[in-house]
C-alpha positions in Angstrom: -104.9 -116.8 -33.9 -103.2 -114.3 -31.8 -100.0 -112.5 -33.1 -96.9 -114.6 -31.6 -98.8 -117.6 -31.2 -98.1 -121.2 -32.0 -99.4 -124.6 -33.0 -96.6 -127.1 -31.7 -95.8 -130.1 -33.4 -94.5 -132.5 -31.1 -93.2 -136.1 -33.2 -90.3 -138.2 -33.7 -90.7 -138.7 -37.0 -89.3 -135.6 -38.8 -91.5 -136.4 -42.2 -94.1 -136.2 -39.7 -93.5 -133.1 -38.5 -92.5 -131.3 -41.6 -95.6 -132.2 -43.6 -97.6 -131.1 -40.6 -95.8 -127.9 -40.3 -96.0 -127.4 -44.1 -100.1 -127.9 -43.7 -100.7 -126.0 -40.9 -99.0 -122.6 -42.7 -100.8 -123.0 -45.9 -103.2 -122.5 -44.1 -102.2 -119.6 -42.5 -100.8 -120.8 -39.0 -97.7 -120.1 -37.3 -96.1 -123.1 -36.4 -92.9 -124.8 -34.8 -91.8 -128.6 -34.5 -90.4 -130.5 -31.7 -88.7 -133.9 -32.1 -89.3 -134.9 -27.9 -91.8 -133.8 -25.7 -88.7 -132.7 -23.8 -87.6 -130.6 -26.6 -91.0 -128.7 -26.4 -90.9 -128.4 -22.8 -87.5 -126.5 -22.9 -88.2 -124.2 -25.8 -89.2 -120.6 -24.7 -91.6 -120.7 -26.7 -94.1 -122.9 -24.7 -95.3 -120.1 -23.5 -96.8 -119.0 -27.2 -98.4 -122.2 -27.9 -102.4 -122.4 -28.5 -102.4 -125.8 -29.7 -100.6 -129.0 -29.5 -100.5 -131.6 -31.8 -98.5 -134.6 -30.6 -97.9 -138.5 -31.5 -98.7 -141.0 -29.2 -95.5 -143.2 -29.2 -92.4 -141.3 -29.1 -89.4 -142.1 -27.3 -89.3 -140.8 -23.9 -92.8 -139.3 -23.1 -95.5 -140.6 -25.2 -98.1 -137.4 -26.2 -100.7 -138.5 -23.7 -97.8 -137.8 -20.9 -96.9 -134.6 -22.2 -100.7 -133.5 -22.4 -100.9 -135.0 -18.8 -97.6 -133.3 -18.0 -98.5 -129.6 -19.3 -102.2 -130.1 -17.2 -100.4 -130.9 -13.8 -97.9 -127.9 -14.1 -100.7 -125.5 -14.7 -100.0 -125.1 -18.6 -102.7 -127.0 -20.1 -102.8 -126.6 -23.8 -105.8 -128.0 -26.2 -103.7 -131.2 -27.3 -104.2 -133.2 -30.5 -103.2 -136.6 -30.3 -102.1 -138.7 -33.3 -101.3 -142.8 -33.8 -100.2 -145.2 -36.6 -101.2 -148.2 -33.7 -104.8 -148.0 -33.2 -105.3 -149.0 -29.3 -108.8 -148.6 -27.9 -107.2 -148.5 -24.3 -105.4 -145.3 -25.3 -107.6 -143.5 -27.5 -110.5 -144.0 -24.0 -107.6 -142.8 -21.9 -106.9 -139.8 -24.5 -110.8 -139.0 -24.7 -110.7 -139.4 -20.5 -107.7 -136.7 -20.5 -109.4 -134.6 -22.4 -107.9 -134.6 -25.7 -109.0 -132.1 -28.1 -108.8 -135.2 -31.1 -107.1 -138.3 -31.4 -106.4 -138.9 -34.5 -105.3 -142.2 -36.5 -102.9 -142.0 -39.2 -103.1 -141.4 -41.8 -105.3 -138.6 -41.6 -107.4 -136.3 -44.2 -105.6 -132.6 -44.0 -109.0 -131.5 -43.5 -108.9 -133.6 -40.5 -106.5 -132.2 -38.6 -107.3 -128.9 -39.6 -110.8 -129.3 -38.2 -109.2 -130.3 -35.2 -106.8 -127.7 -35.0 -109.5 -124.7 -35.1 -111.6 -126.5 -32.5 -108.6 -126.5 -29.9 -107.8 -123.0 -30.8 -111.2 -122.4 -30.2 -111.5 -124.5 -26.9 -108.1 -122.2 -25.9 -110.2 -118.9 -26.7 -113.1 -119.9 -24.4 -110.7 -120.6 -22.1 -111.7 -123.9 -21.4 -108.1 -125.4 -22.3 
């Protein structure tokens, strides 16, 4: 992972985000947590970010929006999607969108790690 660079946590659910952040730099990433997608989307540090992991049902925009969002204003970021309410209409409209993961929870650590190296990877190809 690039020096400066970031996996976002976007959730409304700030155990959520804390365990996730708390994972991810065990493990050696850098990362930074978002209650809104429109939190994320003012931070100047969007720019930095390699890899977005973000709940499905949040207040506002859902995760699929903001992954839609960042695609139509030319910052697409490899996004990992995550649910507690299992919905094959939105996981085949995740999968359509191009979702890196979508992931139910609750997920294995290992999980979501192995998701978040293969959308760091997708972003190094440059196919994110």
């Amino acid at each position: 992972m690039p020096i400066g660079s970031l996996v976002a946590i976007v959730d409304d659910d700030q155990s959520i985000r804390d365990t996730t952040k708390d994972l991810l730099e065990s493990e050696g990433f850098s990362a930074a947590s978002f209650a809104s997608a429109a939190s994320l989307l003012k931070s100047r540090r969007l720019n930095r970010v390699l890899c977005l992991i973000a709940d499905m049902r949040m207040p506002g925009m859902t995760g699929l929006e903001l992954h839609q969002h960042l695609i139509a204003s030319n910052h697409a970021i490899p996004t990992i999607l995550m649910t507690a309410y299992p919905d094959e209409r939105a996981r085949a409209q995740a999968i359509k969108a191009n979702v890196v993961c979508y992931l139910l929870k609750p997920f294995a650590p290992d999980e979501l790690l192995a998701c978040v190296r293969s959308a760091i990877q997708t972003r190094a190809s440059g196919s994110g």
